[in-house]
N, C-alpha and C positions, 0 to 999 in steps of 0.2 A: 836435611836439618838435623842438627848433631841431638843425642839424647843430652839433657839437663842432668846434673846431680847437686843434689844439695848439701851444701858445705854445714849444716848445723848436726844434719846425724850422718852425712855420709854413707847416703840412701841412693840409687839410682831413680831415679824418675820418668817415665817414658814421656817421649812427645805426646801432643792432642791425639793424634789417630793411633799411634803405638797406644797408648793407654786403654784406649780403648776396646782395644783386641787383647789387653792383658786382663781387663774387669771381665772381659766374655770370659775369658779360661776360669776369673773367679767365682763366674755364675754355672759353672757348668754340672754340678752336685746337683743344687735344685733344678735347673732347667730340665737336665734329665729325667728326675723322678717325676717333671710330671709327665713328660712321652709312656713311662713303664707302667705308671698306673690306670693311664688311659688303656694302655693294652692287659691290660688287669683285667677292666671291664668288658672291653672287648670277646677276651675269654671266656670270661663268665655267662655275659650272654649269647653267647656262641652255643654252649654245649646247655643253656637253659632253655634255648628253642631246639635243640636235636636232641634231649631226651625227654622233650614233647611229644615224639612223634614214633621215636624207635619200641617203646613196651606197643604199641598201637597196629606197625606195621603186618603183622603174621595175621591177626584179627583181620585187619579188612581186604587184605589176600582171599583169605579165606570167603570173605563176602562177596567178595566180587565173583565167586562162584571159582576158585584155583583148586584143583585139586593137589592133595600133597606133595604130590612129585613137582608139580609145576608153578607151585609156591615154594618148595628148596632150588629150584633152577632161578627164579625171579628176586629169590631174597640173596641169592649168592653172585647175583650182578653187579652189586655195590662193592663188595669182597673185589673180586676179583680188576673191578676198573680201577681201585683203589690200589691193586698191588701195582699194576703198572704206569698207575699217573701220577702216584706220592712221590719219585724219583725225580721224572722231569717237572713238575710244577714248582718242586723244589730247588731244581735247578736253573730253570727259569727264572726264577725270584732272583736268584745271584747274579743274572745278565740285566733284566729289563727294571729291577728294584721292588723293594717290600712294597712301596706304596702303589705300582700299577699292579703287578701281582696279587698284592690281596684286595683290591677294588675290584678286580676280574673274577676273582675266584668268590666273594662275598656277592656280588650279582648274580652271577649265575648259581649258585647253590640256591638265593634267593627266586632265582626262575624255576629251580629244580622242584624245591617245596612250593612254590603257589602252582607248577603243575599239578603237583602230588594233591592239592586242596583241589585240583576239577577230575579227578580221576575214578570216570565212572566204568572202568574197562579193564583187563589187564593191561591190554596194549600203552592205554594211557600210560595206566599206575611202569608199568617199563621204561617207556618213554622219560616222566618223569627223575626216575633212579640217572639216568647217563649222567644227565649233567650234575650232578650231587656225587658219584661217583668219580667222575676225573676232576670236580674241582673243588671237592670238599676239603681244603689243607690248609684254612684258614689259619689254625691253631698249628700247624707245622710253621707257617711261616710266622707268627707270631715270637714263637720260638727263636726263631732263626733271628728276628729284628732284634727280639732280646738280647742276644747273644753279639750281637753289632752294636747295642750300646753301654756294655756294661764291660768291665774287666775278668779275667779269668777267677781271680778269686771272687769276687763278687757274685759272679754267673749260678753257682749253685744256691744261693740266699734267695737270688731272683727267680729262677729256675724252681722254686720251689714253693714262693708266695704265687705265682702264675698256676701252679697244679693248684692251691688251693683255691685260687678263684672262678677256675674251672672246672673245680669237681664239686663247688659248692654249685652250682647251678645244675650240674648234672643231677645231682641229690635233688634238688627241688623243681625241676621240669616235671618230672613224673608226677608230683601232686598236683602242675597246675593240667597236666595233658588229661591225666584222670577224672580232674574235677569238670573239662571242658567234654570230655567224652560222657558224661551223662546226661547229656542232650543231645537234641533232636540233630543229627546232621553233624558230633562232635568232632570225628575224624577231621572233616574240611575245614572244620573251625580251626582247629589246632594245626593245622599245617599252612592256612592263609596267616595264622597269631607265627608262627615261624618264619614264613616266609616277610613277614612285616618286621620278626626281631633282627632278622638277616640284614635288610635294608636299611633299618635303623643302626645296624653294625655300619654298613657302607658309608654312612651319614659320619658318624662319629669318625672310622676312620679319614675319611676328606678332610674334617678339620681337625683331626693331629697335629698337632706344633711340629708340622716338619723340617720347620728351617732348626727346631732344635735336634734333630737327629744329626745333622751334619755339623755339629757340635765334635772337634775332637775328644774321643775319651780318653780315660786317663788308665792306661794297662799294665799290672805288674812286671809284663814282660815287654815293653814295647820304649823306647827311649824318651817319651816326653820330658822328664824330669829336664833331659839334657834341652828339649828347646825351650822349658820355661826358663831355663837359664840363661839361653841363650837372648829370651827376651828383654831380661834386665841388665845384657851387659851392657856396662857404662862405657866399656870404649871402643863402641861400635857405631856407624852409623842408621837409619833409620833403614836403610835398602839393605844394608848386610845384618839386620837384625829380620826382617824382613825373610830373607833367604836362608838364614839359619835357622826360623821355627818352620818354615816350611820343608826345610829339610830333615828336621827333627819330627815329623809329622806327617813324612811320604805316605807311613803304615797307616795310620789314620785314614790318609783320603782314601784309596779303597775301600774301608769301610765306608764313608761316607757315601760315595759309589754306588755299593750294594744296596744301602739301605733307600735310598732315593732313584736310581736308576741313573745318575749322570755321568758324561762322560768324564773321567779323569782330568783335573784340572792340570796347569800348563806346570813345568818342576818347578816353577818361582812363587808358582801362587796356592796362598793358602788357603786352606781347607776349609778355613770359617767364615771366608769373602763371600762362602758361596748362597745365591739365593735363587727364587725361581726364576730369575731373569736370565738366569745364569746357566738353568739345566738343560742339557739338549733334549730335544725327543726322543723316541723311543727308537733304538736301532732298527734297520729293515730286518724283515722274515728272514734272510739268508744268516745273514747275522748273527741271529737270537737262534737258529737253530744250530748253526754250525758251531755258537761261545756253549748253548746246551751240551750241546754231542761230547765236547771237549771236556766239560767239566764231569759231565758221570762219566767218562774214558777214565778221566784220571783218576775219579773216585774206585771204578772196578780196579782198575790197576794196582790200589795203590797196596800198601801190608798193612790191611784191616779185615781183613778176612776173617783174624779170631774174634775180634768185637763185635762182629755182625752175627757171629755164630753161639758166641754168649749169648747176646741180645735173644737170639731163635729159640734157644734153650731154653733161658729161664722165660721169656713168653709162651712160650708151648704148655711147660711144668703149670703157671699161673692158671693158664686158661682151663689146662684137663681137671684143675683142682675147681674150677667154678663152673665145669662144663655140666658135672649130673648133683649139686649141691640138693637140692631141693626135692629129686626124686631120691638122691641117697638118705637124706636126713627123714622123710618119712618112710621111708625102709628100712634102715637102721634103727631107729628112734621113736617111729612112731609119732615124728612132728608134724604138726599142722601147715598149712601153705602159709597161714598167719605169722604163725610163728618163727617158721624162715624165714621170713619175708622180713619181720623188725632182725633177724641176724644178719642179714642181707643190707642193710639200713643202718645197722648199726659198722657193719666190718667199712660200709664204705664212708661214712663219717670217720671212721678215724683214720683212715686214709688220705683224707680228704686237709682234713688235721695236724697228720705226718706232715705236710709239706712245712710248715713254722718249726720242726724240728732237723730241716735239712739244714738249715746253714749254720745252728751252733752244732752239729754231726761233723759236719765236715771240719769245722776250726779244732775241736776235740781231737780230730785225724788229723790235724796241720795239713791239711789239704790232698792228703794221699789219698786220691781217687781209686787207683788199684784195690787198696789192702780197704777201704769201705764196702769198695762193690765185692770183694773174693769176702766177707764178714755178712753184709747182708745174704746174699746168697746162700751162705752157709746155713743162715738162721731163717730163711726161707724153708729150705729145704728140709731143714729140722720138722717145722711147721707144718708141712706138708704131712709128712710122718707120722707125727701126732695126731695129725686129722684123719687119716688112712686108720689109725691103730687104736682110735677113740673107744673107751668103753661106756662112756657117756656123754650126753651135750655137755656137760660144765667143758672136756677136755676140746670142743669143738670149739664152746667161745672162746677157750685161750687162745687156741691155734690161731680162731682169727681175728683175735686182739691185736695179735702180735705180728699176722702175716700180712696185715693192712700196712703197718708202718715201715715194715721190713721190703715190699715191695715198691712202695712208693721212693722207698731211699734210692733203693735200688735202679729204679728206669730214669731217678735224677743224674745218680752217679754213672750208667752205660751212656747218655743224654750228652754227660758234659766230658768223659774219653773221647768219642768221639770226637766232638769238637777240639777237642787239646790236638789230638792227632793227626787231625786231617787240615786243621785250621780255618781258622773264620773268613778267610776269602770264600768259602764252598760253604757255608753254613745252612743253605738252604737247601744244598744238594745234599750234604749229609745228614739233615735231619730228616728231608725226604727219602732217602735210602735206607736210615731205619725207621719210616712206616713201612717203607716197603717188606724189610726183614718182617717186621709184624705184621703184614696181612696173610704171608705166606703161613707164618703160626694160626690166622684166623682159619687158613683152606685145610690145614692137615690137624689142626687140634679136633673137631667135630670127629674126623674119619676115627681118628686112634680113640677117641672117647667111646666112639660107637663099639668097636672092634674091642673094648678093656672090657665097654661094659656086659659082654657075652659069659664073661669069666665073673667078676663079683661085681656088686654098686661100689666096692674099692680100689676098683679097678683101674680108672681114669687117674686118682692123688698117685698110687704105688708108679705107674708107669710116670707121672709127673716127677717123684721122685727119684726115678733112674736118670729124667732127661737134666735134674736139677745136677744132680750126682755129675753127670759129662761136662755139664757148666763148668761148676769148680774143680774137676783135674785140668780142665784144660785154660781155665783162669791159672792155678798154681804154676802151672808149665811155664806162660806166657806174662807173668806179671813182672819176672827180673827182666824179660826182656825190653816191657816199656819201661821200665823204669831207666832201663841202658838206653833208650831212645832218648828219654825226658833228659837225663842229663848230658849225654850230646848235645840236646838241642837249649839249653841252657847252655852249656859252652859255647856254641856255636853267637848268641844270643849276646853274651858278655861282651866276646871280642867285636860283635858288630858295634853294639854301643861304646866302648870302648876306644876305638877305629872311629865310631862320628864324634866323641866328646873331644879326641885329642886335633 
């Protein structure tokens, strides 16, 4: 059936079913926002049942009769199953899809903590930690969906209202974990009240609008403009209008792919035909593990090496500066636990806060992620300094007035390199590679903190500021060279669209 056009303004007009797949592409703004907001809350409530339960953890170690040694071997179980299972669970998600990936991972973390609420033993309380250790990655894969439905430019705005809804829950778990641990039996309370926010995550993500995830998006770099074109031409027919947005939109269904788990649709058929009727199930074991094996291959492989090494750095620097905060400040200062504790409270509200400042940051930078992250860094590490070299608390709150925002900018902007470089087909693999990068800074920040703090209470910021120091020469070194990437691959990018428009 030929497309209509109308002879009074000399408009094209789709047929009944073209039309109707051209009003989806006009719905596609709001449909999305509401997927992103749902994983908003998601967020939120995610890290407002796990910072219910983590100020509690060492406390009822310790009751369960551990001795110290044997309460640092059992607290550093989570550490260490987390460096090895943030990679594959990650990678995982980009074979089998966000939605059975984080239904798995949101179960089981939810088994994790209602063990943790019967755990009258070490053994138990052990027991308990595995599965919250290799499938705690909720919030990784959140990320990673993010990142599948938004565009590049876009990514850091979203990327950055997501930290705030998850660091505003982080902030507020602790009052309600506290307020529940003043009773009889609190610990269990609070970890059954997690393990039930867990489930009620589970709940909420099931019913996601997920037919709108496999919504094509619309991406700075990716050629749609050229299929929506291609959908109003008038002198085409309905089947070759047909196989030009779906040609125009190949980039798309992978993502769509990733984000639902389905198999790649047929090269005629479009991306937005698709519904649960339509998904396959979930590939066999061999499958899923041999498409895993492949994608962190290619991630080690690839030349990201320096990214991941920045990432180490400036997580390393961060942590030694918050590693002896509390006993330096009543040694230096003579401040109360009180009184750190609202510094403590206050540095991570506005942290929390920096995230509404990341995406007019970046439009400020016209999107130059390099020269934001080698900038924040910079002023990180100033921060750090100052706090090292404090001759009062006033210079303490500056430092971390300032180094609240300046780090938050900062794990947006290494967050979203990454993803530019490695690309959104692997999003889940490369955001699980850098947890991974960061657990390895959780295993050796403590040792080197211990080991500074021999020499001064200044000891942990001074050596934080050497490793910040290596950051940025070795940012400097390497940031023409992405930038020689980025715009190869912008060339490379033109003539592809270019080559489909002609």
């Amino acid at each position: 059936m030929p497309v209509s056009v109308s002879a009074s303004t000399n408009r094209p007009h789709c047929g009944r079913m073209n039309n109707a797949k051209c009003s989806i592409l006009n719905q596609i703004p709001r449909r999305r926002t509401r997927i992103i907001q749902c994983i908003y809350v998601v967020g939120f409530m995610d890290l407002f049942g796990v910072s219910m339960i983590i100020p509690l953890l060492s406390h009822h170690v310790k009751a369960l009769g551990a001795s110290p040694t044997v309460a640092g071997l059992v607290g550093s179980t989570y550490g260490i199953l987390q460096l090895f299972s943030s990679t594959i669970v990650g990678s995982w998600s980009d074979v089998v899809g966000r939605r059975y990936s984080m239904l798995m991972c949101l179960l089981l973390s939810a088994l994790g903590y209602g063990l943790l609420g019967m755990s009258t033993s070490i053994a138990l309380f052990l027991l308990a930690r595995i599965p919250v250790g290799l499938f705690k990655h909720s919030l990784s894969i959140c990320r990673a969906l993010l990142s599948d439905l938004v565009s590049e430019v876009e990514r850091p705005l979203v990327m950055g209202h997501f930290n705030v809804a998850s660091s505003m829950g982080f902030i507020l778990g602790p009052v309600v974990g506290g307020y529940l641990t003043e009773h009889e039996g609190g610990f269990y309370t609070s970890s059954f009240t997690c393990a039930a926010i867990f489930l009620l995550n589970t709940g909420l993500v099931w019913l996601l609008p997920w037919s709108d995830a496999l919504t094509p998006r619309t991406d700075a770099n990716s050629n749609s403009s050229a299929s929506n074109a291609s959908c109003h031409d008038n002198d085409n027919h309905f089947t070759s209008t047909q196989q030009n947005c779906s040609h125009g939109n190949s980039n798309n269904q992978t993502t769509a792919s990733a984000v639902t788990g389905s198999v790649a649709p047929e090269k005629n058929q479009r991306s937005w035909d698709l519904d649960w009727g339509e998904v396959s199930l979930l590939p066999s074991a061999w499958r899923q593990l041999s498409s895993v094996g492949s994608k962190i291959n290619s991630v080690a492989s690839s030349d990201m090496w320096d990214l991941f090494l920045v990432r180490l750095l400036m997580a390393m620097a961060i942590m030694l500066y918050y590693s002896n905060f509390s006993l330096a400040m009543e040694e230096r200062f003579m401040l109360k636990p009180k009184a750190t504790g609202y510094l403590i409270s206050y540095s991570s509200t506005l942290g929390a806060l920096a995230g509404f400042l990341v995406g007019p940051i970046t439009k400020l930078y016209s999107n130059n992620m390099p020269a934001l992250l080698l900038h924040s860094s910079v002023l990180t590490c100033c921060l750090i300094l100052l706090y090292a070299a404090a001759a009062s608390v006033w210079y303490v709150l500056l430092s971390s007035t300032f180094i609240a925002i300046s780090t938050t900018i900062g794990r947006t902007c290494i967050t979203d390199l990454v993803l530019q470089k490695g690309g959104a087909h692997a999003s889940g693999t490369l955001i699980g590679a850098g947890q991974s990068v960061t657990a390895v800074g959780r295993v050796l920040a403590p040792l080197l903190s211990g080991l500074a703090q021999e020499f001064s209470p200044c000891g942990p910021p001074i050596l934080g500021v050497g490793l910040a120091l290596a950051a940025i020469v070795l940012l400097m070194v390497r940031v023409t060279k992405w930038d020689g990437r980025g715009k190869r691959k912008e060339a490379r990018e033109k003539r592809h669209n270019l080559s489909h428009t002609q």
